[in-house]
Structure formats: structure tokens, C-alpha cells
C-alpha angles and dihedrals in degrees: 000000000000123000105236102215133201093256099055094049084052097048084053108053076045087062098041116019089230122134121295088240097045095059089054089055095047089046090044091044083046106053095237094302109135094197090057103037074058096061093042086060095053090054097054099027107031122186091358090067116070095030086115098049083072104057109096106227098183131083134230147093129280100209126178138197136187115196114190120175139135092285105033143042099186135154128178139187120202137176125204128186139224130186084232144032091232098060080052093086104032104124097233096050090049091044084047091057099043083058091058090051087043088056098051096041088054106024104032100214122202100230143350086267089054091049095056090064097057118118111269139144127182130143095021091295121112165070092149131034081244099049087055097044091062094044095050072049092060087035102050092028090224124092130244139196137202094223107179148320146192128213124191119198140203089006140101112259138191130187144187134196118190096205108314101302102063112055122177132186121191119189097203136159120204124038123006103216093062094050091049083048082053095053092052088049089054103041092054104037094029109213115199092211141019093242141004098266089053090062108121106249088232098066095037085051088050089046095049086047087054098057092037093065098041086058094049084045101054081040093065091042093053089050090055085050090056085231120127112270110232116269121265091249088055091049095044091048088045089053090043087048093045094060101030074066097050091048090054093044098056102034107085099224092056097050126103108253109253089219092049129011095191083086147040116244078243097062084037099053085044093054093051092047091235129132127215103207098172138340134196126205125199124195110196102249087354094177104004116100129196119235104289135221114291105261088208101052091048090054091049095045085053092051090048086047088053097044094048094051090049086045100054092025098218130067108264121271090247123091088236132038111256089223100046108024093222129115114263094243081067107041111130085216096046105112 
């Protein structure tokens, strides 16, 4: 059996928010294996686990470019990452960045290897996008990665950026200001496919576990409760119905439109004679995370913040613990 260790109870309350000894139990339930100790959260804590999952925990810029010329129609989308946000908006890192957008538009690299080696100068580094990259390292003293990008050629984009962090790209064809509409769209409710039957099986199987084991949860519940469980053909139509809705809620025809809820982005882009063909959404550091807090040290401090208010009886006179720098109303020790 494997041994759960603090850190990966850690890494997991990092991941969902939920209770330090609930997500022992799930790791323990769950052999080891994060992925499932996850799903074992959503079933006991629904919505409330995987709120954190969600939090983006990296720095960096998303950054775009469209080149259109007599030779060329070409869009991309690139991400590139920073250890703070403060580095974020240095000028030389974002200039830095833009260049990055400007090379795969023009040149279409293979990969982000391939684009390191393009021909590029700024600062006084050079004469490679990789050579700058690790002077404006050695200039700034914090490191940077190109992470990833998309190009689109011979098609009409559009593209959106809410601030730096949130980066979309829409291959349309039909009226602009529709499309732009559409990357907005994306870029607030975040759809993962143009359409149901795009959604990756690995999300729709997650989701259909999910909802399996929330049924043969409330059935023994029921059981305990001495009520009727609900028939098989109810439970079947309930998972069915669970993830009909998910499938609804993450394609982006199906969704509702952000600028008018009366109608799907799908009725709205046919009444503006207009045609989606693909879209791509970058998160600034989706599915990267930063080092987190040492598991180890927080348990301890809330020991040592237990052990000072019992020793004194009474909360400190500060507004805040010397040892956890927290208000006494949300200690985690506090009876």
C-alpha cells in the first residue's frame, strides 16, 4: 500500500480547498493516486472541492500577433512564463514576449525548441530568441520560459486579451464583430470544444464517475435512512442527465451568449451569418503551480498557535498571533 505523505496531502488541499483530513482519507481511499483522491472529493464535497484547481498560481504574459501581407495571412498565440508578477510587466520581458507572438506568426516554427533558434536581437543579446531569453535572465535575476504557442494560417482571426493573463484566438469566417464577441466569450465562461462531440473522453468519463458514485452514495443513504433507493432506470437517466449538462456547460455552441442569455452562441453566430471553425484559449500558468507552502511548517505553526492561546487562556491582545499571523476569528487552532 502506498505510504500518504504529508506533502501530498498538502499538494492536494492545494488542488481542492477541502479539509486537511479529508484529503487523507480521499489519498488513503484512493491508493496514492491524485486523479482519483480528486474525484473522490467531488463526490463528497461537490462544487466546494476543485475550486482551487482552478486558481492559476504561475506568472507570466499571454501575448498574440496577426501578420497579414502579400505573402502571408498568419495569427499566434503564445504564452510565456515568469517566476512574478512583477517581472510580468517589465518592458523587456514583455518586449521580449511580443517578439515571441511576431516569430511564429512569420516564421511557423515547429516547436518551441525550433523557435528558440530564430533569429532575434534586443537588449544587446542576441543573436538567437534563446540567447536573449537567458541574458534578460541574468539582467532581470529571475528565470522565463517560452511555454507554449498556436498559429493559424490562411484564415481570418480574431483575437481577444483580457489584460495579459487571459489570451484567445477565433478562426471565423463572416462578420468580425461577431467573432471578436466570440473571443470575449471565450475568454469569460472558458469552454474546452466547439461543440459536444469535440469534448475530450476523458473529461466526459470523469464526469460520468462522478455522478456514478454520487448516486450509489445518496442510495446507501437512502438505505440507512430506511427510504427506497431510486430504480436503476432513474439512476441511469440521472447519470445520463449529469453529464448531458456538463457537456452543455463546456462546448461553446451550447453555451448561453455572455452578451445575451436569451440565446446560444450558436443561434447568435447564425443570425449573424458568420462560422467558428476553431478557437484556442490560453490561461496564464493553467496547470502549472508554483512551490507551495510547506505542509509540514503550517501544521506546526498551528500546533504552536494552539499551544500559545492555551497557554495564555485568552486570544492575544493583537489583532493578529505572533506565530501565524492570522486573527484570532480564523485560526485554524482557535476551539
Amino acid at each position: 500500500m502506498t505510504a500518504i505523505t504529508a506533502s501530498m496531502v498538502g499538494e492536494l488541499r492545494a488542488k481542492t480547498d477541502a479539509p486537511m483530513m479529508e484529503c487523507k482519507k480521499a489519498l488513503t481511499e484512493a491508493g496514492g493516486d491524485m486523479e482519483r483522491a480528486e474525484e473522490l472529493l467531488r463526490v463528497k464535497l461537490g462544487s466546494k472541492a476543485g475550486k482551487a484547481a482552478s486558481r492559476i498560481t504561475a506568472e507570466g504574459v499571454i501575448v498574440s500577433a496577426v501578420v497579414e501581407n502579400s505573402e502571408m495571412k498568419a495569427g499566434a498565440l503564445v504564452e510565456v512564463n515568469c517566476e512574478t508578477d512583477f517581472t510580468s510587466k517589465n518592458d523587456m520581458f514583455l518586449a521580449m514576449a511580443n517578439a515571441c507572438a511576431k516569430l511564429v506568426a512569420e516564421k511557423n516554427p515547429a516547436d518551441v525548441a525550433a523557435l528558440s533558434t530564430l533569429p532575434y536581437t534586443q537588449d544587446g543579446y542576441g543573436p538567437t530568441l534563446e540567447d536573449v531569453r537567458k541574458g534578460l535572465i541574468g539582467t532581470i535575476g529571475e528565470n522565463m520560459s517560452i511555454r507554449r504557442f498556436k498559429r493559424y494560417e490562411g484564415s481570418t482571426l480574431a483575437s481577444y486579451l483580457h489584460g495579459t493573463r487571459i489570451g484567445v484566438m477565433v478562426e471565423f469566417a463572416g462578420d468580425e464583430i461577431a467573432a471578436k464577441d466570440v473571443a470575449m466569450h471565450v475568454a469569460a465562461m472558458k469552454p474546452v470544444a466547439l461543440q459536444a462531440s469535440d469534448v475530450p473522453a476523458k473529461l466526459i468519463e470523469t464526469e460520468r464517475s462522478v455522478a456514478t458514485q454520487k448516486a450509489a452514495e445518496d442510495a446507501e443513504k437512502a438505505k440507512a435512512e430506511g427510504k427506497m433507493p431510486q430504480s436503476p432506470e432513474i439512476v441511469t437517466k440521472r447519470i445520463e442527465g449529469s453529464v448531458a449538462k456538463f457537456l452543455k456547460e463546456v462546448s461553446l455552441f451550447n453555451q448561453a451568449f455572455v452578451k445575451n442569455d436569451k440565446q446560444t452562441v450558436e443561434q447568435m453566430l447564425k443570425e449573424k451569418a458568420t462560422v467558428v471553425k476553431g478557437f484556442t484559449l490560453y490561461v496564464v500558468g493553467e496547470g502549472i503551480e508554483k512551490k507551495v507552502d510547506d505542509f509540514a511548517a503550517e501544521v506546526a505553526a498551528q500546533v504552536a498557535a494552539a499551544n500559545f492561546c492555551l497557554m495564555i487562556r485568552r486570544p492575544p491582545k493583537s489583532t493578529s498571533c505572533p506565530l501565524t499571523s492570522a486573527s484570532c476569528s480564523s485560526c485554524p487552532a482557535r476551539p
